[in-house]
N, C-alpha and C positions, 0 to 999 in steps of 0.2 A: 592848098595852093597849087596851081599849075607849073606845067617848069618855064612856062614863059614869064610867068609873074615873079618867079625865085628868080629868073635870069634879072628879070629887073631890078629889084633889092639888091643884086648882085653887083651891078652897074652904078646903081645908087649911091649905094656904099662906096665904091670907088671912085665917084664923082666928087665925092668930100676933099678927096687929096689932087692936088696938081702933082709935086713932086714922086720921082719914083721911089725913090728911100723911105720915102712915107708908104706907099703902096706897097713896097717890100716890107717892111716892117708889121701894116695890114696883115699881109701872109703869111706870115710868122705868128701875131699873134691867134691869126685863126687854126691855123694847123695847132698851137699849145693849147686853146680850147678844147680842141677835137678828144672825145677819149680815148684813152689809151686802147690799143687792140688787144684784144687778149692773148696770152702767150702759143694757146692751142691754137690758131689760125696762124701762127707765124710759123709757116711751112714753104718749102722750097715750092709744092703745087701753087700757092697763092704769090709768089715771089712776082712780079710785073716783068717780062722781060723788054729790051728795049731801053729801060732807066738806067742809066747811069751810076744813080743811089737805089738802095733797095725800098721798094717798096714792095709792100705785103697787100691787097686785096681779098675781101671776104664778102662772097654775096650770099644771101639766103632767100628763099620764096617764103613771106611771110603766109599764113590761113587765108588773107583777103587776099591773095592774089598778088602781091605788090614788092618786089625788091626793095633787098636790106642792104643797104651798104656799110660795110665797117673798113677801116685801115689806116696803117700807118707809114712811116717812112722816117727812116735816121738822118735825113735832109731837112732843114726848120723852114725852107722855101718852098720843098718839093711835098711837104704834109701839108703845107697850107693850100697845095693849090689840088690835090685829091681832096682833102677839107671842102674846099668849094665845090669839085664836081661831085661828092656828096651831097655838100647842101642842093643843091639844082637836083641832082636826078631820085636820090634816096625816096623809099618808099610811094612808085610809082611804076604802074603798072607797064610788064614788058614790051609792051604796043609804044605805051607814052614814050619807054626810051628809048627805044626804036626809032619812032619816029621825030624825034625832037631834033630842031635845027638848032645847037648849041653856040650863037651867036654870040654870048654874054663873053666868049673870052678874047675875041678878036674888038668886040665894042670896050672893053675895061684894056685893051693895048696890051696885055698880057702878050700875046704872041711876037710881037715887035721887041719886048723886052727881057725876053730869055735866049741863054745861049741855045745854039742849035742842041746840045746833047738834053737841055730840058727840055727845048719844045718836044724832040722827037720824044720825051719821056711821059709829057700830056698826052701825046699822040696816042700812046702805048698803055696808058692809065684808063682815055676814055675809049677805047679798042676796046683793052679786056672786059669793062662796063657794059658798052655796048652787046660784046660777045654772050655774059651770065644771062641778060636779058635774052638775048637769041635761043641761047641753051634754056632757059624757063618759060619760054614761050613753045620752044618745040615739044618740049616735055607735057606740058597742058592741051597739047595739041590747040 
């Protein structure tokens, strides 16, 4: 699937709920789906700076070309919502997330609905995302 199309299922999904409790609770359960990260990536390099709560980030360049997202976070709001930008960007080519207009979080009201120290934590979760991409794309030349 493309990340426009993930964005939509994204959207989707959250069109189910009116209430935000309901939607926060969404986030919750998707960051508890998420797997666990392993404990070798939970390093101070992969530590997200900017979060408030730790979050950990792990990218890899798979053989096709394509980023791997793994990570976690000791926040049950703040894993659900790397969870999503997971789901949206994972395994897709450094161009793709380069170039993706990431509309699905201001269309699902996500941004209106966190305090400033988590937005600026999303801010800083799909930064470093964006960044791995940058750094495996440079590397590839």
């Amino acid at each position: 699937m493309t990340i426009e199309e993930l964005q939509q299922d994204v959207i989707e999904q959250f069109s189910d709920y009116d209430d935000w409790m309901d939607k926060y609770q969404l986030l919750i359960d998707l960051g508890n789906e998420q797997q666990p990260l392993p404990e070798q990536y939970k390093t101070e390099q992969n530590l997200i700076d900017g979060c408030q709560s730790r979050v950990w980030l792990q990218a890899d360049l798979t053989p096709e070309g394509k980023v791997h997202f793994q990570a976690e976070s000791d926040a049950l709001i703040v894993k659900g919502i790397v969870t999503l930008l997971i789901q949206v960007l994972d395994d897709h080519t450094p161009d793709e997330i380069l170039d993706a207009d990431l509309h699905f979080i201001a269309d699902i009201g996500l941004t209106e609905h966190l305090s400033p120290t988590r937005s600026n934590g999303l801010l800083a979760m799909l930064k470093q995302m964006k960044l791995y991409a940058l750094g495996f794309k440079a590397q590839n030349g």
